[in-house]
C-alpha positions as a printed Julia matrix, in Angstrom:
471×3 Matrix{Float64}:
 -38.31  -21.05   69.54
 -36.46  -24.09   70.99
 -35.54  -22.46   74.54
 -37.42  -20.47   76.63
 -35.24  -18.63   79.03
 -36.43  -18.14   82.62
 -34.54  -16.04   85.43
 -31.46  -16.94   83.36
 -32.26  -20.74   83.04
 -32.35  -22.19   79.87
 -35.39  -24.88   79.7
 -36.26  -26.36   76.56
 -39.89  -25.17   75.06
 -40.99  -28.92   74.26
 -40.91  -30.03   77.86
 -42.56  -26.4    78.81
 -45.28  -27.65   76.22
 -45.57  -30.67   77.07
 -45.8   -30.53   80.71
 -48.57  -27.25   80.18
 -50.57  -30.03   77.92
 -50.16  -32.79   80.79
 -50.88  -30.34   83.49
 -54.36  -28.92   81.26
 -55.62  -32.45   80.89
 -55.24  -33.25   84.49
 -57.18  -30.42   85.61
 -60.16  -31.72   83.5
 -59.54  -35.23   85.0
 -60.48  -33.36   88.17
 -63.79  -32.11   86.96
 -64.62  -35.92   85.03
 -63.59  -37.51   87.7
 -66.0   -36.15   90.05
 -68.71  -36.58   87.02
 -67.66  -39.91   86.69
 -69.01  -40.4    90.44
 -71.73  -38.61   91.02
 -72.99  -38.59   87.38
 -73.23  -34.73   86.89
 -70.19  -31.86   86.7
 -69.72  -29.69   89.87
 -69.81  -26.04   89.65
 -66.45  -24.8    88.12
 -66.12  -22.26   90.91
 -67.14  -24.5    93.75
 -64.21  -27.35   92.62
 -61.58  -24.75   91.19
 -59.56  -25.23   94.89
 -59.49  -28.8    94.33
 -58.44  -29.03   90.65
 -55.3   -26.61   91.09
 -54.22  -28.79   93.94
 -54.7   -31.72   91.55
 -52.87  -30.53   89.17
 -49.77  -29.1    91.08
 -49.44  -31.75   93.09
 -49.45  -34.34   90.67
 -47.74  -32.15   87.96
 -44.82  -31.84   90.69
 -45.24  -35.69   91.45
 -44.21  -36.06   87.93
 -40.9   -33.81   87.82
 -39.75  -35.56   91.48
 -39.84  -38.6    89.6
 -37.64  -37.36   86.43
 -40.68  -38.48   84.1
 -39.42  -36.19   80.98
 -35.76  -36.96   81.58
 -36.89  -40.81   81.2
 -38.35  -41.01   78.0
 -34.88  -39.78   76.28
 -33.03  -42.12   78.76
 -35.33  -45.18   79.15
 -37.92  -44.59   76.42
 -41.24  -44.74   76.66
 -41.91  -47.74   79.13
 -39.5   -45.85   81.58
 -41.79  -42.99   81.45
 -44.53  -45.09   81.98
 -43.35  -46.67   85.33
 -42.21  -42.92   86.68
 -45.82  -41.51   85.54
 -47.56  -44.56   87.54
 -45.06  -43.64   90.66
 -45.46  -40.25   90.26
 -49.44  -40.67   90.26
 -49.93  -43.74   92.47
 -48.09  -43.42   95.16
 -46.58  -39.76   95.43
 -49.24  -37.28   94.13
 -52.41  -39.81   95.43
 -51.13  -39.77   99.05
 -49.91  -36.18   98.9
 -53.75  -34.79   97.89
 -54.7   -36.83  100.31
 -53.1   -35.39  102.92
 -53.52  -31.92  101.56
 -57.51  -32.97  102.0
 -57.39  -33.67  105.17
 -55.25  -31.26  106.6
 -57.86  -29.09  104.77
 -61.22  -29.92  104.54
 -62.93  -27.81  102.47
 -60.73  -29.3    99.6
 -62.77  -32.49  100.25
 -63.68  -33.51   96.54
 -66.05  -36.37   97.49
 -66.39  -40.19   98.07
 -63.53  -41.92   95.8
 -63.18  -38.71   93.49
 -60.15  -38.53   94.51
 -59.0   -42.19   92.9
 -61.03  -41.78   90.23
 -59.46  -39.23   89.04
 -56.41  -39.75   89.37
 -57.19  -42.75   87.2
 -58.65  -41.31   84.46
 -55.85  -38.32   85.07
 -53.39  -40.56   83.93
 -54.93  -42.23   81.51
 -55.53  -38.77   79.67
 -51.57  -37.47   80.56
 -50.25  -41.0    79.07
 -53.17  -40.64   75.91
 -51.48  -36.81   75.58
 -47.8   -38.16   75.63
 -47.4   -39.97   72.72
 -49.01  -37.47   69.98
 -46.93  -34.42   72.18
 -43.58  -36.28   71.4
 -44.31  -37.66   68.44
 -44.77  -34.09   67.6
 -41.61  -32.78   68.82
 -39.55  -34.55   68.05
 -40.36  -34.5    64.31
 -38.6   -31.45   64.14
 -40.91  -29.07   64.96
 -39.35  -27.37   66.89
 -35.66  -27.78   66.74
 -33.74  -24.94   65.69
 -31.35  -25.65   62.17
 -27.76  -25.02   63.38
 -24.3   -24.83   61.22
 -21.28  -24.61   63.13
 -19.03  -22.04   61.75
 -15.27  -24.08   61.86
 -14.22  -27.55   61.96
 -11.02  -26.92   64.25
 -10.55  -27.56   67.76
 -13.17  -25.76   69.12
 -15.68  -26.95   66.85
 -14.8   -30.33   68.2
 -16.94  -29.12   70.96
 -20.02  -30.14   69.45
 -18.61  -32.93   67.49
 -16.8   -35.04   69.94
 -19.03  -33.81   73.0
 -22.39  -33.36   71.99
 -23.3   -36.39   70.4
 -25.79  -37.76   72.7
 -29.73  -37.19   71.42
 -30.15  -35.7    74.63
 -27.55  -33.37   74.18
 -29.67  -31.96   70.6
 -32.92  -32.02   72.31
 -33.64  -27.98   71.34
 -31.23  -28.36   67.62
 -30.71  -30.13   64.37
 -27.11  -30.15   63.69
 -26.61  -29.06   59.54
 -23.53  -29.18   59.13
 -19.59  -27.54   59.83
 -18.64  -24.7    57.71
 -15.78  -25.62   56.33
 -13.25  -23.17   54.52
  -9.86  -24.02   52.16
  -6.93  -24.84   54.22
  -8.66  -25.49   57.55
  -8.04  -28.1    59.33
 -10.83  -30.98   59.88
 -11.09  -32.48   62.84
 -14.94  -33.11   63.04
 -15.2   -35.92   60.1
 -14.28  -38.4    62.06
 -16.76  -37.82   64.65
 -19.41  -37.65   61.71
 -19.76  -34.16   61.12
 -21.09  -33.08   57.97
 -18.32  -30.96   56.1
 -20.25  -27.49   54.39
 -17.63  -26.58   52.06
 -17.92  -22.48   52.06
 -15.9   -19.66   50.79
 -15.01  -16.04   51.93
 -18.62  -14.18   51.31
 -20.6   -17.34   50.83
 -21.96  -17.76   54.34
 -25.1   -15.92   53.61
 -25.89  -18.53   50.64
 -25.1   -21.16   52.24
 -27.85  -20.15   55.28
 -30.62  -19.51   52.38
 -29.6   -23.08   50.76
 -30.02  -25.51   53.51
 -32.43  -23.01   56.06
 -29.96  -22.33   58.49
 -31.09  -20.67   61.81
 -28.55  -20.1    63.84
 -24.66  -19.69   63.26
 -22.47  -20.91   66.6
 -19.15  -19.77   66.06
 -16.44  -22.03   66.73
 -13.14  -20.62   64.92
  -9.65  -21.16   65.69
  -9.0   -17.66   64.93
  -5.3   -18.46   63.46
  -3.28  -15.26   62.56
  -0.65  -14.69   60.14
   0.03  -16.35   56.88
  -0.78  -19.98   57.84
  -3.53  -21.36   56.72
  -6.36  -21.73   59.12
  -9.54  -20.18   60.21
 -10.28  -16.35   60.65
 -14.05  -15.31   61.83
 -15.64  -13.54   58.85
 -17.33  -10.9    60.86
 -18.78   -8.64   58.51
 -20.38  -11.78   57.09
 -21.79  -12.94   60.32
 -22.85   -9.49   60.93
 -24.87   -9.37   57.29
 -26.78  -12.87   58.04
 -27.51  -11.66   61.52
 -29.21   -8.69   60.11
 -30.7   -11.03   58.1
 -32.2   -13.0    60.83
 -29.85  -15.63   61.1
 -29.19  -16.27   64.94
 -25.51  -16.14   65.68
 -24.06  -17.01   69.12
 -19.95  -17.75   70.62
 -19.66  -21.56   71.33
 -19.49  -21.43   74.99
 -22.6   -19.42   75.2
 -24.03  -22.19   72.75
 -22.44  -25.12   75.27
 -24.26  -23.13   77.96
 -27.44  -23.19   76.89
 -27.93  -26.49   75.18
 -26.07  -28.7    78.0
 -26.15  -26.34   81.14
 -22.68  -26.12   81.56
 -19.35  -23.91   81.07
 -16.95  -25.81   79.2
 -13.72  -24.45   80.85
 -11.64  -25.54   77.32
 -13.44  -22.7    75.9
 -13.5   -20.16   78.48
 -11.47  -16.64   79.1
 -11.15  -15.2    82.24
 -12.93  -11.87   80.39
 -15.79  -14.1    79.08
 -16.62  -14.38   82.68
 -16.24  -11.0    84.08
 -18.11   -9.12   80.52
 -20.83  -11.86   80.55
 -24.12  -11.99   81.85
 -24.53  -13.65   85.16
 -22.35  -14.17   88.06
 -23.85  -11.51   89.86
 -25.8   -11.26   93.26
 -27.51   -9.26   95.64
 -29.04   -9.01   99.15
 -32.5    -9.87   98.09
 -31.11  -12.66   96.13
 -28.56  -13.33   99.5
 -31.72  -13.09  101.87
 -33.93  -15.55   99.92
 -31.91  -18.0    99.28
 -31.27  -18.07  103.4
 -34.31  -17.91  104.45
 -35.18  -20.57  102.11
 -32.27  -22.54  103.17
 -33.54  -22.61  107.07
 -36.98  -23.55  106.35
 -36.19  -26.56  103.75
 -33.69  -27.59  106.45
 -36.12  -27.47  109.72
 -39.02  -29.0   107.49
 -36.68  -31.95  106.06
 -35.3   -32.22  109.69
 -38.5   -32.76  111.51
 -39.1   -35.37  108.61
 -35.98  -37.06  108.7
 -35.9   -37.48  112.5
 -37.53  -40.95  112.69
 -35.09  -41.82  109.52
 -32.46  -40.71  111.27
 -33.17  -42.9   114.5
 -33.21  -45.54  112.65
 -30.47  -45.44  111.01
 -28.62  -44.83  114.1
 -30.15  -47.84  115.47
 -29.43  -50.24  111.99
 -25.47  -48.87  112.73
 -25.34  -49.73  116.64
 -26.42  -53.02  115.67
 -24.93  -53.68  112.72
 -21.75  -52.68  113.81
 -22.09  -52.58  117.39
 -22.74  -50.12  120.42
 -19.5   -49.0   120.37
 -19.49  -48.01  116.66
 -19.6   -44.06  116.01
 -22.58  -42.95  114.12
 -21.32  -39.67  112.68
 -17.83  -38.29  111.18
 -16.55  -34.95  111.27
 -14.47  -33.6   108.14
 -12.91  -30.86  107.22
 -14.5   -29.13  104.2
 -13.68  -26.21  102.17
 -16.68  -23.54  101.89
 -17.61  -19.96  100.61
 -14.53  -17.79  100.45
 -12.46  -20.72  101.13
 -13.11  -21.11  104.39
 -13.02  -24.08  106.18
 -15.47  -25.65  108.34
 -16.76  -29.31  109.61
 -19.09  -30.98  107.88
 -21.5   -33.61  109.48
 -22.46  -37.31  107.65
 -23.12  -40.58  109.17
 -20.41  -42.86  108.89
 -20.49  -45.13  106.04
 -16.72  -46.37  105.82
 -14.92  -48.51  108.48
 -13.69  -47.14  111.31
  -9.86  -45.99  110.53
 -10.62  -46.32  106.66
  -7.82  -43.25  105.63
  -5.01  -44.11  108.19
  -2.98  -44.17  105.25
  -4.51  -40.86  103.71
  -6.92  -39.41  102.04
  -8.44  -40.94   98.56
 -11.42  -40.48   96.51
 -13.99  -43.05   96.67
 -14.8   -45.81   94.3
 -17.63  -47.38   93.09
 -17.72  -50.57   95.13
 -15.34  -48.9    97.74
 -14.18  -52.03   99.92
 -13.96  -49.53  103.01
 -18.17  -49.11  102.59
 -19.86  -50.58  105.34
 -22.8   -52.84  104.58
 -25.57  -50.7   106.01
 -23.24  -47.58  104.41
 -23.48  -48.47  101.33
 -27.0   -48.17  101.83
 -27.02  -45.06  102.58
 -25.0   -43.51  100.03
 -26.9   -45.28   97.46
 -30.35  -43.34   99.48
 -28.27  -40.59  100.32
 -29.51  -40.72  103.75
 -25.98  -40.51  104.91
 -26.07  -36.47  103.82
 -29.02  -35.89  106.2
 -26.83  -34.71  109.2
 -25.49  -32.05  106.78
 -28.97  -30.04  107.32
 -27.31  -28.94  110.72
 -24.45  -27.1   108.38
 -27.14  -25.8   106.46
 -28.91  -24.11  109.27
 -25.8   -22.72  111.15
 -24.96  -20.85  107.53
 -22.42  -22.91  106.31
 -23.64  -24.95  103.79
 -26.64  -24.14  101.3
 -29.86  -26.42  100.14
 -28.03  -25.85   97.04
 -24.63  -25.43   95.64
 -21.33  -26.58   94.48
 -20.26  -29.86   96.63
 -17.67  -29.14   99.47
 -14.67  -30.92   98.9
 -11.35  -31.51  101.47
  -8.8   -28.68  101.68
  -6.26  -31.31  100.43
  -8.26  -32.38   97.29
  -9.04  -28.75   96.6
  -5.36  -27.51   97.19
  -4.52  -30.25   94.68
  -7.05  -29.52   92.12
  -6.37  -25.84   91.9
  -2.64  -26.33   90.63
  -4.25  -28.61   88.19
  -7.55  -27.05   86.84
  -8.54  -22.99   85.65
 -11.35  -21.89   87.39
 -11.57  -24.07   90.05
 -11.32  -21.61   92.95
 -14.43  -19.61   91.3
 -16.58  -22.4    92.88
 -15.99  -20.99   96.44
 -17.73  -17.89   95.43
 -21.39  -19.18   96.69
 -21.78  -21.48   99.65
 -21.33  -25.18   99.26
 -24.88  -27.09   99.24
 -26.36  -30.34   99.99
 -27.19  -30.76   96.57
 -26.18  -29.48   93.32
 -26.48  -29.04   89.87
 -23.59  -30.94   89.22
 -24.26  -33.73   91.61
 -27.33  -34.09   89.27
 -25.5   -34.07   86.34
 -21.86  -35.69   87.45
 -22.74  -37.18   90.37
 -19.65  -38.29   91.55
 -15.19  -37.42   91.4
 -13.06  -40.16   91.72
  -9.9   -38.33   88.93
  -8.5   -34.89   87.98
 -11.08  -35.47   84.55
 -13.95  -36.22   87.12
 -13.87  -32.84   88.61
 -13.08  -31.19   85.72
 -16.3   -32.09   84.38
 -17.85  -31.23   87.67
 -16.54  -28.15   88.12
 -17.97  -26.76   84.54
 -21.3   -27.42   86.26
 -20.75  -25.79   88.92
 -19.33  -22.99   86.57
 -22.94  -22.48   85.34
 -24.74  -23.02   88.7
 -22.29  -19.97   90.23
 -23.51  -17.95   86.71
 -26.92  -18.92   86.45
 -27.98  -19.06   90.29
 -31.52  -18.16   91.01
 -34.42  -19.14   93.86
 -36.12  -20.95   90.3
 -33.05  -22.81   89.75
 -32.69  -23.9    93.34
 -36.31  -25.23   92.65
 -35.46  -27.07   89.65
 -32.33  -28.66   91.32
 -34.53  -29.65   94.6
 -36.94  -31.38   92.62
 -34.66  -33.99   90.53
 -32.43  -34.57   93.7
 -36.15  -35.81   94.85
 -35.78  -38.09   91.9
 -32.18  -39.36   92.19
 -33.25  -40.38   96.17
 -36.15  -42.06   94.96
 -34.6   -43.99   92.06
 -31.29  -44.11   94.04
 -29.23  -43.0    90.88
 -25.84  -41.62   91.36
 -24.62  -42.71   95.03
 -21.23  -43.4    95.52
């Protein structure tokens, strides 16, 4: 099983395994590291509080700091340097804390260091056997794509990344007579395969799933026609067999709008709410927002207090702009100023990377994101979200509706301070830019839960801490 699907989020079994493996051994390193001390092992039930602290903390510590993401990204050194972050200096201080904020947690004199030395010694000793593992495709799922058209181009021109076939192993593209090929010269392996020799072709090379990506051409020109009473005989075989989008969906985490129909969207699973779901997600939304508020009050004084003098007295420290939010309506969002004074006289534009209208301490910001913190404010009057699509300006969004399908769905959930495509696009500056956004925010809007809010909260941690993505 390459996925394991949680509250409709797709999450890929070897990081579930690999992070329960991580998160076992530092629970032990709780329980040695207090032997390591005092020479004997405390009573399991008397140091059970401490140890699940421990371990969440620092298991936590770990996903704020992306350490998973890293190895595919940075390799193994990368993953290093997060863990020792993660350990060191975010999980360490938090426990701390934690302990004395709460006593009877109190593990000891230096049992605390200790083991959180010898925790991630055993986490970094589990690592390399756990991915070595994995990724000797254990558990990644054989796949065949059924076409080698346009769609099918999907996978061969988009997916190509090793990140991007994490959960698969990419076979091959069924190929029938008088198809077109587009995939060869993207590399894809051309199956060669006849009317009723799909189900051979699975036994042959041990094909697990089918994703079908047919042109479905009509008539008498050649092309390619879904065999579905084939499909439906290796199904019933035990061959998995999926639609591409759903297959773009769950092995990138977004909806690739090429592929979608407006029925697709209204028959399929997701896009749906209700008032628990609405009520959570508010109350939520208030709390994260007075909590990060009371934190980000001596931040914020400073930062007032770097712009006064940077740019002197005079110099405003917030700007108002008009935003487009749920149901299309508009409203005025709140950020500290990080462009000139005056910057779109001339209109408005999308900004750049190295936007010469930046300010020196604003490009600071952006690059902490500390210039989104005044945004909490829209959060707690109702109009933004902790999480969501990003608001854009009515005159960008009147713009990119003529020019993209789908793009008015976004306003169906409130706009956030964060975002699953901020994560994963972080930034707009074209028509392709928020094309590419928006199928994103396509699967946030389908796939919104409180888990996925979770999930999104805890790698925006990472992108502020590694200051990836600011523009």
């Amino acid at each position: 099983m390459a996925h394991i699907r949680l509250l409709r989020h797709y999450i890929h079994t070897p990081v579930v395994l690999t992070i329960a493996a991580e998160a076992l051994v530092t629970f032990a390193a709780a329980y040695t590291g207090y032997a390591t001390r005092f020479f004997v092992f405390p009573m399991f039930d008397d140091f059970f509080k401490f140890a699940v602290v421990f371990t969440t903390v620092l298991t936590l510590s770990n996903s704020f700091m992306g350490v998973h993401k890293a190895r595919l990204v940075e390799g193994y050194l990368g993953m290093f340097l997060r863990g020792g972050i993660a350990f060191f200096f975010i999980g360490t201080l938090v426990v701390a804390a934690l302990v004395y904020l709460f006593p009877t947690l109190y593990p000891g004199t230096d049992v605390l260091l200790i083991a959180t030395i010898e925790a991630f010694i055993f986490v970094t000793a589990v690592r390399w056997p756990a991915y070595s593992l994995i990724n000797d495709r254990v558990l990644r799922k054989r796949v065949v794509v059924m076409g080698t058209g346009e769609r099918a181009l999907t996978v061969a021109a988009r997916m190509r990344r090793s990140s991007d076939r994490r959960a698969f192993e990419l076979v091959g593209y069924l190929h029938y007579p008088g198809a077109p090929d587009l995939v060869s010269e993207y590399g894809g392996n051309l199956i060669p395969v006849s009317q009723g020799q799909v189900n051979e072709v699975c036994e042959i090379h041990g094909v697990e799933e089918i994703v079908v990506a047919m042109d479905n051409r009509r008539g008498d020109e050649p092309g390619e026609h879904t065999p579905f009473r084939e499909l439906m005989d290796v199904k019933l075989s035990g061959v998995e067999v999926c639609e591409i989008q759903d297959f773009v969906e769950r092995e990138v985490g977004k909806l690739d709008t090429d592929l979608l129909r407006r029925s697709w969207l209204v028959f399929s699973e997701g896009f749906t709410t209700n008032l628990f779901r609405a009520s959570t997600k508010r109350i939520f939304d208030i709390c994260v927002a007075i909590v990060l508020t009371i934190i980000f009050a001596p931040v914020m004084l400073l930062t007032a207090l770097t712009i006064k003098l940077t740019e002197g007295w005079r110099a405003k420290l917030l700007y108002q702009q008009k935003r487009v939010g749920l149901n299309g309506r508009i409203f005025q969002v709140f950020k500290f100023r990080t462009m000139v004074e005056g910057a779109e006289e001339s209109g408005a534009v999308w900004a750049d990377h190295n936007d010469p209208r930046t300010t020196t301490i604003g490009n600071v910001l952006r690059k902490t994101h500390l210039d989104e913190v005044p945004q909490l404010y829209n959060v707690i009057v109702g109009e933004m979200s902790m999480v969501g699509p990003r608001p854009e300006r009515p005159v960008f969004v009147d713009h990119l509706k003529k020019e993209l399908v789908f793009y008015d769905e976004r306003h169906r959930v409130k706009p956030g301070v964060t975002g699953w495509a901020q994560l994963y696009y972080p930034y707009g500056a074209s028509i392709a830019d928020a094309k590419e956004k928006l199928q994103y925010d396509l699967y946030y809007l389908k796939n919104h839960s409180f888990l996925l809010d979770i999930i999104i909260i805890l790698q925006t941690v990472e992108t502020i801490i590694v200051g990836e993505g600011a523009r």
